[in-house]
C-alpha positions in Angstrom: 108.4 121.9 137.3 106.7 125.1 136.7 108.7 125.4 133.1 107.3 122.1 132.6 104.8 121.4 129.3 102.5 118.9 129.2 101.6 117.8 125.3 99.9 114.7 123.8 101.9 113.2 120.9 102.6 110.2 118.7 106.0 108.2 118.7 107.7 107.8 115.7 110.2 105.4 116.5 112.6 104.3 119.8 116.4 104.0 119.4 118.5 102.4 122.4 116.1 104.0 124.9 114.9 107.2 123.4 111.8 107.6 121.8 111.2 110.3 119.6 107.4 111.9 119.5 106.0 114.2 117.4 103.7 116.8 119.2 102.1 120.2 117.6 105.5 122.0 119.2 107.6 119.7 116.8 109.8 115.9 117.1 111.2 115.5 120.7 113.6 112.8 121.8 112.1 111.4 125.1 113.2 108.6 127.9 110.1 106.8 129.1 109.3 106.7 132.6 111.0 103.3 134.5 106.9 102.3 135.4 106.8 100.9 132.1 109.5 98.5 132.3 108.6 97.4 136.0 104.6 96.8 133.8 106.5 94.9 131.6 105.3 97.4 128.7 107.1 99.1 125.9 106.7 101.6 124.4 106.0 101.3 120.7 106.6 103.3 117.4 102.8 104.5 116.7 101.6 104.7 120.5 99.5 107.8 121.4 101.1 109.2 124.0 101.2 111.9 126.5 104.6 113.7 127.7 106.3 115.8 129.6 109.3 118.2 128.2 111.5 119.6 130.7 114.5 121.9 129.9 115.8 120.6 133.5 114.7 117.2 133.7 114.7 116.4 130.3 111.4 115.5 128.7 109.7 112.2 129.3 106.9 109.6 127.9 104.5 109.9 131.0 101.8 107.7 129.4 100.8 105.9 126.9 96.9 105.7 125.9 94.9 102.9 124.7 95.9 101.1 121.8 93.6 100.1 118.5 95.7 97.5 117.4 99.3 95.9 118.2 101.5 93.7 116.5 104.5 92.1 118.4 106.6 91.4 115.5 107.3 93.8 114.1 106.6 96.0 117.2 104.3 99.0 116.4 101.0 100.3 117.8 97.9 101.6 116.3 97.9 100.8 112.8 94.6 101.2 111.2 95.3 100.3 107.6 97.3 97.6 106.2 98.4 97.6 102.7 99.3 93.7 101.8 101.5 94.3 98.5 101.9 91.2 96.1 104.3 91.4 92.4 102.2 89.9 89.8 105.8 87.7 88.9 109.2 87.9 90.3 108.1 86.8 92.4 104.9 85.3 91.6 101.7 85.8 94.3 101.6 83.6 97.9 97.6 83.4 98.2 98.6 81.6 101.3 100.7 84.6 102.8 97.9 87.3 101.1 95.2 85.6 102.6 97.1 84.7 106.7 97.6 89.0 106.0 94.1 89.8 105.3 92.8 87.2 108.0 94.9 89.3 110.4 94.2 92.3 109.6 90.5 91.6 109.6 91.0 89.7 113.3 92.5 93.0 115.0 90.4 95.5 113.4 92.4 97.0 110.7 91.6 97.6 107.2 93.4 95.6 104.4 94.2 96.5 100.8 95.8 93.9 98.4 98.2 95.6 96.2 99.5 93.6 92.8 102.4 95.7 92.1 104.4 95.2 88.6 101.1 95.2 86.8 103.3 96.5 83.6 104.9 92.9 83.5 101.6 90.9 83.5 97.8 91.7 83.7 96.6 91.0 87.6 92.6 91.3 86.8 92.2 87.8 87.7 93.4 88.4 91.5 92.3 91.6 91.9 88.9 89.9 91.3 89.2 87.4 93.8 90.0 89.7 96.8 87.0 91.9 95.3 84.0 89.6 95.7 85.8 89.0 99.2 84.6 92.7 100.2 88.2 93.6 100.3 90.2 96.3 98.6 92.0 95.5 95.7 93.8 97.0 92.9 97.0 97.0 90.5 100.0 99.5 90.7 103.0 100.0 88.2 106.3 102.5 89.1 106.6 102.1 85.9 103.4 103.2 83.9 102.6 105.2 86.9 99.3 103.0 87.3 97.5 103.0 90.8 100.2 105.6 92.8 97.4 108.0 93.1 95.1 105.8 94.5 97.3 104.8 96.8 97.9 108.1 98.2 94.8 108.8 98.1 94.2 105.7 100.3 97.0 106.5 102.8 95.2 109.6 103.6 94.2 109.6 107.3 95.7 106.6 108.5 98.7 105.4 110.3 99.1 102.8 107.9 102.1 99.4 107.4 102.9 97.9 104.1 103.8 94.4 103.9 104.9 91.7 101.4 107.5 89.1 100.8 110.6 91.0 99.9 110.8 91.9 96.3 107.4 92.7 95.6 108.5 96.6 95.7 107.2 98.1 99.0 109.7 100.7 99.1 109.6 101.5 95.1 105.9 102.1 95.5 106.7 104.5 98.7 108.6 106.2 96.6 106.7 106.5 93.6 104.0 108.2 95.9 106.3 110.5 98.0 109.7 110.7 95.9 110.9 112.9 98.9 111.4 109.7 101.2 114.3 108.2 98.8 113.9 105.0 100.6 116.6 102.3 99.7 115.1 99.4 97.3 117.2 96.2 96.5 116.7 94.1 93.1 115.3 90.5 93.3 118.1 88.0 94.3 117.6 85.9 90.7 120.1 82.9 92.9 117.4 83.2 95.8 114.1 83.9 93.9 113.4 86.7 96.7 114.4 89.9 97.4 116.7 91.1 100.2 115.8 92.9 103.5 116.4 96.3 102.7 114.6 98.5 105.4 116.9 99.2 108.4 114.8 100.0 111.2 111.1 100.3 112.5 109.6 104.0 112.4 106.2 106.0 111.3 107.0 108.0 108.3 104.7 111.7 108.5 103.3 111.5 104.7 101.0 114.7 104.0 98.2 113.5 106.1 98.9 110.4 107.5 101.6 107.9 108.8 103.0 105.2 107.5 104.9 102.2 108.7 107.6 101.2 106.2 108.9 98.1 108.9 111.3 94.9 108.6 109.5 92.0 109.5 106.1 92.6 108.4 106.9 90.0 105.4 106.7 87.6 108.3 104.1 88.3 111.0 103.4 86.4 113.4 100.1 84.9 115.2 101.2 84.7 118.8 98.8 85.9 121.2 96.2 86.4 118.7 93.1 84.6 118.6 93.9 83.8 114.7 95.8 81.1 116.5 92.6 79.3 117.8 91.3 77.0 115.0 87.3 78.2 115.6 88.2 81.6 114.9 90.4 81.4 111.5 87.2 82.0 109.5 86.2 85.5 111.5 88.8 86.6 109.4 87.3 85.9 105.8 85.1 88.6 105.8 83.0 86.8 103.0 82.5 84.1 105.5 80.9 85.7 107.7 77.1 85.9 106.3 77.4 82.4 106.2 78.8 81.6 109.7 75.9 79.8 112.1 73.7 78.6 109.5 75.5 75.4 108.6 73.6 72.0 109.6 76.2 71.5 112.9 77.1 73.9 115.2 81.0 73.2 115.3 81.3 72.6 111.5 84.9 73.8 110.7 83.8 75.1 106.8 86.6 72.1 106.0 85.1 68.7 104.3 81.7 68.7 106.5 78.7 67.7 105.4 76.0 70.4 105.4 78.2 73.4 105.2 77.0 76.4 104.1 80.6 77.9 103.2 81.5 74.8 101.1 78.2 75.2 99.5 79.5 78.9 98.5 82.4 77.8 97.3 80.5 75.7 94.7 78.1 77.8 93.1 80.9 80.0 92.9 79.5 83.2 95.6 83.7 82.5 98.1 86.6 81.9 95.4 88.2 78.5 95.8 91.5 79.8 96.4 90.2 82.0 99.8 88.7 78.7 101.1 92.0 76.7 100.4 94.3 79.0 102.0 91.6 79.0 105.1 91.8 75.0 105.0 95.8 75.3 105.2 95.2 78.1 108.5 92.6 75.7 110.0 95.3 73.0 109.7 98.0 74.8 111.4 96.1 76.2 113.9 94.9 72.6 114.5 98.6 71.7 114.9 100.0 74.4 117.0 97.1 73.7 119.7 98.1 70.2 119.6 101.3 70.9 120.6 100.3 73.7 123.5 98.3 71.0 125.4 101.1 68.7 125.4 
């Protein structure tokens, strides 16, 4: 015990039982202590964490600190910045899936940036503009031209960040344009399918220059469960242009769908919340409206 060292550190990914954390001594390959499993808690790639590295013993995850955000599916911790990446065409953009992203993101805390990637096949001003006047981060990138991969970097700075998309849209190819070092594997757009394939194997925190990020299979499909995005009264807490507008309309459970007296519908038509945000809001409000229909049965 005496040769024992104590060190705070951040896990970078688990692999059948190992979890491997990077301290300022260097990457260690750690069990985690059995307390977690009998808590029913997992250790996840991203989690702050404090361990124990014994020559003897072999080195261990002792705890694991509080956590700023969580997703389930994919399972990581702490992600502070999330990077929702959209192809101008092949494929075309999903405001639905941009919008159930952003809503998420801005439900748990973290920061999202809408990426239009392929901005040398078509001009993406348009949506850019939309996700703008929402008071969210926009912009246009090109591997090709070269457009945007600075900014992105620059935006990746300081943050343990997760990019996510349908697959196609060129996650990986824009990871690699910014860091050519990573050589992460890219797949071309299934032209039978109309989408790309899976082509990230497994979940782990990259170390960029100064910051993390989260290149991880499923994020092209996260899911709502256990979040409070699932409730129907709390889809518009995350449309942040909503939000100036939420308790003034003339009824206090007004939904911002078709009711008379709403201040968000009144946004929408002088033109201050873009129609399409409001739309893909209306389809969340719907299916949250469904799902809790179903629970209480």
């Amino acid at each position: 015990m005496a040769n024992d060292i104590v060190a705070d550190g951040i896990i970078l990914k688990g692999i059948d039982g190992f979890y491997y954390v990077e301290t300022d001594s260097g990457i260690h390959e750690c069990r985690a202590r059995g307390v977690f499993r009998k808590k029913g808690m997992k250790p996840l790639a991203g989690d702050r964490v404090k361990v124990i590295l014994s020559e003897i013993n072999g080195n261990v995850v002792d705890s694991i600190y509080e956590r700023t955000s969580m997703f389930s599916r994919p399972p990581v911790a702490n992600i502070n910045k999330l990077f929702i990446i959209s192809s101008v065409v092949e494929p075309s953009p999903n405001f639905l899936v941009i919008d159930r992203m952003t809503a998420l993101a801005c439900n748990k805390g973290i920061e999202p940036v809408v990426v239009f990637s392929k901005s040398d096949l078509a001009n993406p001003g348009e949506y850019i503009a939309i996700y703008n006047k929402a008071g969210i981060e926009a912009f246009a990138v090109s591997c090709v031209t070269g457009e945007g991969i600075e900014r992105i970097k620059s935006a990746l700075k300081g943050h343990i960040s997760a990019f996510t998309g349908n697959t196609g849209v060129g996650k990986s190819s824009i990871l690699n344009a910014v860091f050519p070092h990573l050589e992460l594997e890219t797949g071309e757009i299934s032209q039978k399918l109309g989408r790309g394939r899976h082509t990230t194997r497994q979940s782990e925190l990259i170390k960029l220059e100064d910051g993390y990020v989260a290149d991880t299979p499923g994020f092209s499909s996260l899911e709502f469960e256990g979040d409070d995005l699932m409730l129907k009264e709390n889809v518009a807490f995350g449309f942040k242009e909503f939000l100036p507008y939420l308790g003034t309309c003339k009824f206090s459970t007004c939904l911002h769908v078709k009711d008379k007296g709403c201040k968000i519908l009144e946004a929408v038509d002088e033109g201050k919340i873009s129609s399409s945000r409001h739309e893909s809001y209306v389809a969340m409000v719907e299916s949250a409206r469904q799902l809790n229909e179903w629970e209480l049965k």
